[in-house]
Every structure is written in structure tokens, then in C-alpha cells.
N, C-alpha and C positions, 0 to 999 in steps of 0.2 A: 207701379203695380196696381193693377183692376183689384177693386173690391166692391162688393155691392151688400149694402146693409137693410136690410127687412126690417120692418115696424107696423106697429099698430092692430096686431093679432090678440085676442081674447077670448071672452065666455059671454056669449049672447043669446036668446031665447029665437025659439024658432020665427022667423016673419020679420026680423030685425036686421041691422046693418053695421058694416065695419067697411072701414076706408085702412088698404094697407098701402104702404108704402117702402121704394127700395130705392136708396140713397145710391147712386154712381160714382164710383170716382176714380181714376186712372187709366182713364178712356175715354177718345171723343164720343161725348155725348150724343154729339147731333148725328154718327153711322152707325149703322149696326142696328137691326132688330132686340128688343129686347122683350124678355117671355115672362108668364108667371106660370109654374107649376107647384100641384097638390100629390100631398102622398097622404091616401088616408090611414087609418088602422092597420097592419096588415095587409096593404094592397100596394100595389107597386106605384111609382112617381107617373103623375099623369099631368097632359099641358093642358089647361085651363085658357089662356090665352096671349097674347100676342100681337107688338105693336110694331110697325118698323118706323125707319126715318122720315116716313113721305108721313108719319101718322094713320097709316093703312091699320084696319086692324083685323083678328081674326078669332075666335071663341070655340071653345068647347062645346056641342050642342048643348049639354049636361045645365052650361050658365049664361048661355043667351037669353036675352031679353032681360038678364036677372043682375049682371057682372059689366061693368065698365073699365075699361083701359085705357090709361092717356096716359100722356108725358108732359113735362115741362122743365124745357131747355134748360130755363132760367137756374132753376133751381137742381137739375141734374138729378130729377127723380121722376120715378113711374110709380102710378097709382094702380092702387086693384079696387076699384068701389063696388061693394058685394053687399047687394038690398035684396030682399025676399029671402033671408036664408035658409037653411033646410038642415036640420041633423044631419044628411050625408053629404054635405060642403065639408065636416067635421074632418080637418087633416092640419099637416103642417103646410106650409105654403112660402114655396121658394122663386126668388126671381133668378132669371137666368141670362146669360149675355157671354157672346161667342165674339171674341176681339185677339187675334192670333193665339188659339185656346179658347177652352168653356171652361165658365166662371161662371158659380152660383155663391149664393147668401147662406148665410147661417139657416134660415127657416125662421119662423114666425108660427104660433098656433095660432088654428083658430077653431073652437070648438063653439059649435051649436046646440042647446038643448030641446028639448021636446016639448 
């Protein structure tokens, strides 16, 4: 069974940084794209960004230049490294992965203050 477990979400001041992470497990790691999406307040689940197998990757304009994506095999996890951040980064943040079926994580907060 696919499950994918989110970490490392908090309360951080504005211009600061959080490294989150989603644990894989039930699925070859090394196929398949896997994503992070945000749902802020009130506002509908949006993709923030996007890694596949080749390690290609692809970002939301919203956290370019600001947001990092990687993976590593080794250890069957993907990272979201999130520096400069902004009060309206402020959501829960989900990873996401499509392996006969979509399968997302519990969520993770992360809230930004002013």
C-alpha cells in the first residue's frame, strides 16, 4: 500500500525557512513524478511544485527563485526547502504521487507570521 508521510511544518517569522519532507513507501521510488501542493485559508489546493524521475523539475511562479525540490532515492523521500518566506506561503502542504491511483499525505502546516 502507497503512503506518503509529510514532516517538518511549523510557525516561522516572515524571511525565514522550513525544510519539509515526505516519507514514500509502497511504491518504486525511483518512477513516477512526485508533487508538493498548498491549500491556503480558504482557498482551494494549489501545486507549488514538482519533481519527476529524471529529477527534472517545475515550480509555481508564486515560489520560484524562493522554493527547492529534490529527492533522494536513498532514503525514499522529497524535500520542499522553503527560504524567503512570506505570510501568504501560510497553508497546509501536501505531497502528492500518482502510482496506479493518487495518493496524497496527511498535510503538514506551515504558517508564516508577519
Amino acid at each position: 500500500q502507497v503512503q506518503l508521510v509529510e514532516s517538518g511544518g511549523g510557525l516561522v517569522q516572515a524571511g525565514g525557512s522550513l525544510r519539509l519532507s515526505c516519507a514514500v513507501s509502497g511504491s518504486p521510488f525511483s518512477t513516477g513524478a512526485i508533487r508538493w501542493h498548498r491549500q491556503p485559508p480558504g482557498k482551494q489546493r494549489e501545486l507549488v511544485a514538482r519533481i519527476d524521475s529524471t529529477g527534472r523539475t517545475n515550480y509555481a511562479d508564486t515560489v520560484k527563485g524562493r522554493f527547492t525540490i529534490s529527492r533522494d532515492s536513498t532514503r525514499n523521500t522529497v524535500y520542499l526547502q522553503m527560504n524567503s518566506l512570506k505570510p501568504e506561503d501560510t497553508a497546509v502542504y501536501y505531497c502528492y504521487l500518482y502510482y496506479n491511483g493518487h495518493y496524497w499525505g496527511q498535510g503538514t502546516q506551515v504558517t508564516v507570521s508577519s
